[in-house]
N, C-alpha and C positions, 0 to 999 in steps of 0.2 A: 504493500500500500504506500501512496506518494503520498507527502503531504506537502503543504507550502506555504509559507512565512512570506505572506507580504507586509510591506509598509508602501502606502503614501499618504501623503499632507491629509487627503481630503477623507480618508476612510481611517486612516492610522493604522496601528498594527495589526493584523486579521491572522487566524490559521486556519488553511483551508482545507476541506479533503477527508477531515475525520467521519466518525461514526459513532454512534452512542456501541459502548461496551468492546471500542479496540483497545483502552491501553493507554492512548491520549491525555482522559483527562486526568486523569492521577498525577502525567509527570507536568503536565500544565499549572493546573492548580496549583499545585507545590511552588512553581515559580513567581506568582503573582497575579496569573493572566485570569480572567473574568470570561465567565459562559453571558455572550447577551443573547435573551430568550428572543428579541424581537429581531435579529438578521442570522439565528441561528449558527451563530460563528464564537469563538473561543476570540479574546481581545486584549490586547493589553492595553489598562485603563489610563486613563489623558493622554495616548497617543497622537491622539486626531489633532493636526493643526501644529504639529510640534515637531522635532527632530526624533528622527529613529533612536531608542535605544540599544545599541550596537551589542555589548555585550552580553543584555538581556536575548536578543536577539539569536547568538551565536550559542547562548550559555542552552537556550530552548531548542534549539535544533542540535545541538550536541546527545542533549539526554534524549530527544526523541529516537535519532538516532541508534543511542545505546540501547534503547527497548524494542529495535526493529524495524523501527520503518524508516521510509528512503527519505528525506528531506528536500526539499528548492527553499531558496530565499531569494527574496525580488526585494528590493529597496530603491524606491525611486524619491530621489531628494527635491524632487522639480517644485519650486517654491513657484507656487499661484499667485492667484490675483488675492491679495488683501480685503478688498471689499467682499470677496465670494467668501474668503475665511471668516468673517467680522460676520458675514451674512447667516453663515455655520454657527457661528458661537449665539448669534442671538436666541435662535430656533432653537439648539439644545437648551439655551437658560431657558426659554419660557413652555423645551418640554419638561425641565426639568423642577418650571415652577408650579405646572399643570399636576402634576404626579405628588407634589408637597402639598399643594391645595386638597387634592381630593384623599390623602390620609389625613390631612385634617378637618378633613369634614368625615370620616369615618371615625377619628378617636372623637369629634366632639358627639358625633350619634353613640357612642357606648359612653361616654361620660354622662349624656343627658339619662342616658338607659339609668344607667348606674343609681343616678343619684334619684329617680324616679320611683326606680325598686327599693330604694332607704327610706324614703315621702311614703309609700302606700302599706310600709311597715309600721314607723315611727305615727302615721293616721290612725292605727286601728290601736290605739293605745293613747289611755284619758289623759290630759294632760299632768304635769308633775307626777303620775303614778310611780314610784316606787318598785324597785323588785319586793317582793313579800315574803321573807326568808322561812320557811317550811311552809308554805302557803302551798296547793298544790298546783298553781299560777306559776310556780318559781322557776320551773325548769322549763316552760317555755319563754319567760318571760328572759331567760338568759343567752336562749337561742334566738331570740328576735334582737337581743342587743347586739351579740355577734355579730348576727347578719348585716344590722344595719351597721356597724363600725367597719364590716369587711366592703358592702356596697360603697361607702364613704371613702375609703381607701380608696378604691376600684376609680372613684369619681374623679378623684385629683390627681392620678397619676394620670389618667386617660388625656385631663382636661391641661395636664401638662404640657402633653405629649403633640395633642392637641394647638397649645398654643405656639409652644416649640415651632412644630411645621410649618402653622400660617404663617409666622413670623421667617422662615425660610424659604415660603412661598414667596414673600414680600420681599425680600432679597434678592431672588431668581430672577422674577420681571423688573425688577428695576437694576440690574445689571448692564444690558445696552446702555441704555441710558446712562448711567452711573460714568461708562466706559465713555465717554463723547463730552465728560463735562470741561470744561476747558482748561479748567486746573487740573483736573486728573491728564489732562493730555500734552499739557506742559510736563508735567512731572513724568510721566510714560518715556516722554522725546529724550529727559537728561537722563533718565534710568539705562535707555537703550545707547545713548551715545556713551555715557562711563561703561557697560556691559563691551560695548564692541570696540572700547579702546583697549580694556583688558583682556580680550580675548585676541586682538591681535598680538599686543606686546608677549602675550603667550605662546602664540606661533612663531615670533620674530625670533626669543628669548631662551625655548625651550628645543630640547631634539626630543619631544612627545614623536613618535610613531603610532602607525598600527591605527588602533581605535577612538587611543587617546588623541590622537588627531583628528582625525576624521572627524570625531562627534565633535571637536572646536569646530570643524570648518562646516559641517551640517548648521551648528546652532549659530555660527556668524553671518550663516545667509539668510535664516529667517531673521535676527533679529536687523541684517541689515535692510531688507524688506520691508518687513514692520515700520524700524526708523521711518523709510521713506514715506509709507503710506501716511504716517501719524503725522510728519512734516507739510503733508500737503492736505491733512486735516486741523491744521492747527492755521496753516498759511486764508484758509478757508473763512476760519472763525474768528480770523483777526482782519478780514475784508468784511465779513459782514457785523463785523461790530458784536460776535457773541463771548470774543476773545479781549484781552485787554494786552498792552505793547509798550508799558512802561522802564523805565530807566532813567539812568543818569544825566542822560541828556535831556532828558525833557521834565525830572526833579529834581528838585534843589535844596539840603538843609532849612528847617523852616517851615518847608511846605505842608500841607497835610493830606494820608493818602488815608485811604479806605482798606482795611484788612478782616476779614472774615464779618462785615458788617460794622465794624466802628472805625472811629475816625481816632488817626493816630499823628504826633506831629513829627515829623523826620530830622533822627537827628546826622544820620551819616548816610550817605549814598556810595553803594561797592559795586564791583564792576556785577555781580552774578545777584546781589540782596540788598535790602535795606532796611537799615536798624532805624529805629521808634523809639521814641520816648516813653519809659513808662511810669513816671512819676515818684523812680525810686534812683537809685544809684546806681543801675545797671540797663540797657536798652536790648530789646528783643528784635531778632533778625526774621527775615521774611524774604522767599524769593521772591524778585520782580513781577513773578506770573501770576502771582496773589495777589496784588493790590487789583483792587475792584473799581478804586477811579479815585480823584486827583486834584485838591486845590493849590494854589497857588500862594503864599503866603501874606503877600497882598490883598488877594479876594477874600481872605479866609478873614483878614484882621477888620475889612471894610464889611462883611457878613455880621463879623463878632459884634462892632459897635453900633451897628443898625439894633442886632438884638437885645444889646443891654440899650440904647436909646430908647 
């Protein structure tokens, strides 16, 4: 029996070829890889959209191998179009918000169960009643406590459980989004340019071989990809005015910028940040792609006196 270990960008790591009850999934398993029910394939999990895992790769067709069957590995590093990956990652967040919503509308339906079956317990018994110790009331009177302290449990772990996921749900769908905000995508562009500086100086620096190279120069071409796409979504947001393009040049000690909603006064202006005032002995820094907008300390001071006038 053949089987075959593909990679690319758009499906991620796949094994193809098996069968239920060859042999497979035992040595699979054991390595990390995940059975998805819905394309019927054996996976290795956050492949999709990422650089192959080389070793994990080589380490799984070894042992399959060793148990018998023939192996192929296909790895195709062809880095796509960004907007069709962006387009991927959305779809799985909001399958993956779809699937958190709907267990948590199943734990809140056994939570509401729950605490319903403790109400129609706790109803059929007068109010402040007492257990009545050798009453012959007593020994059921102590299996309706149970039950209702067991239902009550039952209620709050569900309604945890419950809240847990919608609150995961909530996360999932607003992930795109989250991902486009224009500070997170400022902060994205320096993350990937210090990433692909150090991954070159690593290729320059080192005599890595083998795999240990390769996966450098796998992961250097997506994140140099990414970079560009992110640079011509940022170039985007700062034409339509959803981005903001301050600096030194156009602030000045003095002035007062906006940072996460309040108005701060400037006390130094650096080539990449800008430190504020904060009314102690010490001033807090702030990259340039955070400030939200920008007076002048002129307008700021002719503003002030109108408002105290």
């Amino acid at each position: 029996m053949t089987l075959t270990i593909e990679h690319t960008e758009a499906e991620g790591t796949l094994l193809l070829g098996t069968s239920r009850g060859d042999g497979s999934a035992e040595v699979v398993k054991a390595l990390g890889w995940r059975w998805g029910r819905s394309i019927g394939l054996w996976f290795v999990p956050r492949s999709r959209d990422a650089a192959p895992k080389r070793p994990l790769i080589e380490q799984t067709a070894r042992q399959l191998r060793e148990a018998g069957f023939e192996v192929e590995v296909s790895i195709d590093t062809t880095t796509g179009n960004r907007e069709e990956a962006e387009a991927r990652r959305a779809e799985r967040a909001q399958a993956r918000s779809g699937r958190l919503a709907d267990r948590a509308e199943r734990e809140q339906t056994k939570a509401d169960q729950r605490y319903a079956a403790s109400r129609k317990i706790a109803d059929g018994i007068p109010f402040g009643q007492p257990i009545l110790l050798g009453h012959h009331s007593q020994a059921r009177a102590e299996r309706d406590a149970r039950k209702i302290r067991s239902h009550m449990e039952a209620n709050i772990e569900h309604q945890e459980r419950a809240n847990a996921a919608a609150a995961a749900a909530a996360t999932a769908a607003a992930g795109p989004q989250y991902r486009h905000n224009p500070v997170t995508v400022a902060n994205r562009i320096e993350r990937l340019g210090a990433e692909i500086r150090r991954m070159e100086r690593a290729l320059e620096q080192s005599a890595a071989a083998g795999h240990r190279r390769q996966d450098l120069e796998d992961q250097l071409a997506i994140h140099r990809a990414d970079l560009e796409h992110w640079q011509k979504v940022r170039a985007e947001q700062l034409e339509t005015g959803q981005a903001t393009n301050y600096g030194r040049e156009n602030v000045a000690v003095g002035d007062l910028v906006k940072i996460g909603g309040s108005w701060h006064t400037v006390a130094r202006c650096n080539a990449k940040t800008v430190a504020v005032e904060t009314g102690y002995s010490w001033t807090n820094k702030a990259p340039w792609h955070t400030v939200q907008d920008h007076r002048p300390r002129a307008l700021a001071e002719v503003e002030g006196s109108k408002v105290q006038g």
